[in-house]
KENU-68660 format. One record per residue (C-alpha): x, y, z; chain; residue in three letters; residue number from 1. Coordinates in steps of 0.05 Angstrom, whole numbers, always signed. Layout:
BEGIN
[atom [X Y Z] 'A' 'ALA' NUM] ...
//
This chain:
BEGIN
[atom [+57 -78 -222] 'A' 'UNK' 1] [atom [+17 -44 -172] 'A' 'UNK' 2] [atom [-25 -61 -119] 'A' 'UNK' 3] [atom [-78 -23 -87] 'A' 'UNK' 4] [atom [-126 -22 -34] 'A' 'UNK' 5] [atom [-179 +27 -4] 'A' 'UNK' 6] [atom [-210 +38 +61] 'A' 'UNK' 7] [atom [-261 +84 +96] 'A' 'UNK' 8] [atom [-254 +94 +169] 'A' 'UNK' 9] [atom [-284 +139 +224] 'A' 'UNK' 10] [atom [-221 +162 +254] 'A' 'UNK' 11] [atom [-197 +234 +237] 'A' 'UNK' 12] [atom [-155 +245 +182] 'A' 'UNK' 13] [atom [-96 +279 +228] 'A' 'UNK' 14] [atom [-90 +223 +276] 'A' 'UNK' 15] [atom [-85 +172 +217] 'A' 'UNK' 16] [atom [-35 +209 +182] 'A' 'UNK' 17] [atom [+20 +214 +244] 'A' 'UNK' 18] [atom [+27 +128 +236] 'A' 'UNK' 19] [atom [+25 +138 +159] 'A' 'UNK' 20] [atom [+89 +176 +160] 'A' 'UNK' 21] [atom [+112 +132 +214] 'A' 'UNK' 22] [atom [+104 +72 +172] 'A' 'UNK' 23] [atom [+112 +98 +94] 'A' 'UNK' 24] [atom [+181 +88 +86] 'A' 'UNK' 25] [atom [+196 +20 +121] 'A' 'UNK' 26] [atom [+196 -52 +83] 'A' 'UNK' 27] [atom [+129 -90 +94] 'A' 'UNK' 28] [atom [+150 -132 +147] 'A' 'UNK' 29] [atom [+173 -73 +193] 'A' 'UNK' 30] [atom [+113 -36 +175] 'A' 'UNK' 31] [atom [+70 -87 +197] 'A' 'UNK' 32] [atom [+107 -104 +264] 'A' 'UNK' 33] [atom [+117 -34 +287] 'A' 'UNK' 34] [atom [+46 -27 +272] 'A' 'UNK' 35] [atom [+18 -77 +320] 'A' 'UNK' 36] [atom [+69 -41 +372] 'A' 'UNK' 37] [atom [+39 +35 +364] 'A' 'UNK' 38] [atom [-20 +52 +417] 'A' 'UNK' 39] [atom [-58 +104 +360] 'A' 'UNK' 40] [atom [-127 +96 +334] 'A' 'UNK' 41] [atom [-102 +107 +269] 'A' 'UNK' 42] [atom [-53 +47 +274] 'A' 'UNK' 43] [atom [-106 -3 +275] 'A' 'UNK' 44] [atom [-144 +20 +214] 'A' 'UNK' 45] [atom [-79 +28 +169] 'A' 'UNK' 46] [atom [-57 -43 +196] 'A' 'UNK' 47] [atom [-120 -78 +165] 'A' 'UNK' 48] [atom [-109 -35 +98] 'A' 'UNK' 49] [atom [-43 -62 +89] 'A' 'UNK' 50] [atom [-53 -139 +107] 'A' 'UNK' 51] [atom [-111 -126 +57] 'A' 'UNK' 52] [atom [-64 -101 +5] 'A' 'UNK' 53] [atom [-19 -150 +18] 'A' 'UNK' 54] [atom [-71 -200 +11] 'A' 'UNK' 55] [atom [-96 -175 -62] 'A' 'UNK' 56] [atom [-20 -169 -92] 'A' 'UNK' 57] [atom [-13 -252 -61] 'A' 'UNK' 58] [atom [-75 -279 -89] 'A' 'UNK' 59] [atom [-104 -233 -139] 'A' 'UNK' 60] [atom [-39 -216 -179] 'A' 'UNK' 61] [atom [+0 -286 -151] 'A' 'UNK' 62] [atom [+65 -241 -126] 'A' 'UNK' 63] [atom [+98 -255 -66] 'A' 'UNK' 64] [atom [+102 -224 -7] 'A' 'UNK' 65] [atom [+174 -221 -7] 'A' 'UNK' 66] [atom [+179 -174 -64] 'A' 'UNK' 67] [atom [+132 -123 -51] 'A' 'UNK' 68] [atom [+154 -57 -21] 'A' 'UNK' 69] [atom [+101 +9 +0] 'A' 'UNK' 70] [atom [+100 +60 -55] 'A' 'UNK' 71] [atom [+50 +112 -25] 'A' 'UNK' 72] [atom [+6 +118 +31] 'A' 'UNK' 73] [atom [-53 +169 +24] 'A' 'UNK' 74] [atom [-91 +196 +76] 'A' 'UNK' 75] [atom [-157 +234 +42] 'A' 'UNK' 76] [atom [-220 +265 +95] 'A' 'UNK' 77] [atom [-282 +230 +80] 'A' 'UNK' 78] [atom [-350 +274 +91] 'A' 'UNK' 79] [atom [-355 +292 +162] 'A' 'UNK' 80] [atom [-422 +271 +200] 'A' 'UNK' 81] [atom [-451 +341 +235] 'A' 'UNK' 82] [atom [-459 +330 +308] 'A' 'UNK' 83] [atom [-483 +370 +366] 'A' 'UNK' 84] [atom [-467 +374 +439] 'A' 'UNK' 85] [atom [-517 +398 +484] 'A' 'UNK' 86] [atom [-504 +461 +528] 'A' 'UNK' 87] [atom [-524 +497 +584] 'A' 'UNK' 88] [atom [-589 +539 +580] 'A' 'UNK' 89] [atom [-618 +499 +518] 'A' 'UNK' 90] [atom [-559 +519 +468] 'A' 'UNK' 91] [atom [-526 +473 +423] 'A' 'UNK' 92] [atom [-449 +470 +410] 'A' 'UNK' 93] [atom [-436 +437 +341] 'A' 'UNK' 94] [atom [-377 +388 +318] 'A' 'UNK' 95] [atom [-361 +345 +260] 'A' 'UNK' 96] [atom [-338 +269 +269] 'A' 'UNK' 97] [atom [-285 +267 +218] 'A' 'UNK' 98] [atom [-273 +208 +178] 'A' 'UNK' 99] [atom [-214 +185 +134] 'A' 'UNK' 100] [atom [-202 +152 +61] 'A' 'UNK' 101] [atom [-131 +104 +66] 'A' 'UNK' 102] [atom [-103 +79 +2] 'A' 'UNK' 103] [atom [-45 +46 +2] 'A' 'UNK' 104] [atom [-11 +25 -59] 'A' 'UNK' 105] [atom [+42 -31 -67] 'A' 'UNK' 106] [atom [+90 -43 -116] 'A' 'UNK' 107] [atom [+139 -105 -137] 'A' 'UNK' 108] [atom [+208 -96 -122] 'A' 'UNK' 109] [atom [+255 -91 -189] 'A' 'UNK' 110] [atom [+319 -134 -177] 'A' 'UNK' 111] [atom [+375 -111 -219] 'A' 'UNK' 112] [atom [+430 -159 -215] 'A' 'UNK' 113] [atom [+477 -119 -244] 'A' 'UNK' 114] [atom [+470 -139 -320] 'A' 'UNK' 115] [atom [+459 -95 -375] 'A' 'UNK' 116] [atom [+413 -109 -432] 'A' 'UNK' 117] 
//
């Protein structure tokens, strides 16, 4: 069964991206403690995605927490806002504030004990 959730952020797509490969192949509860260690923007943002997703498998789909393990982590851009920064002699130099789309998908752990059926 999978699990996902979705969030839209205002922190550029690159700088989200260097935790998500940080994090995408750990167990949950490494993922979650090395993210409250990392000093990135992006760390925050993917930190909040994943308690959320964590928080939909426990009481939307009554799994626990024990037996879910990270499947994918995507990092999407969003639409970038158009800004300007004002020059000298009246000119305008323009920038985009990029934004990102997470999506982070869970899945429930498949215990093989060793039997065959």
């Amino acid at each position: 069964m999978e699990v996902i959730a979705r969030t839209s952020v205002r922190v550029a797509p690159r700088k989200v991206r260097l935790v998500a490969d940080a994090i995408r192949k750990l167990s949950l509860e490494q993922a979650l403690r090395s993210l409250t260690v990392i000093k990135n923007r992006g760390s925050v943002s993917l930190e909040k995605t994943l308690k959320s997703a964590i928080a939909n498998a426990v009481n939307n789909n009554k799994l626990k927490q024990e037996v879910l393990k990270i499947k994918s982590i995507d990092v999407s851009e969003s639409p970038s806002y158009k800004r300007f920064h004002p020059s000298t002699r009246g000119r305008v130099h323009p920038y985009k504030r990029r934004g990102s789309n997470i999506k982070i998908v869970l899945e429930a752990k498949e215990e093989n004990n060793g039997t065959k059926s």
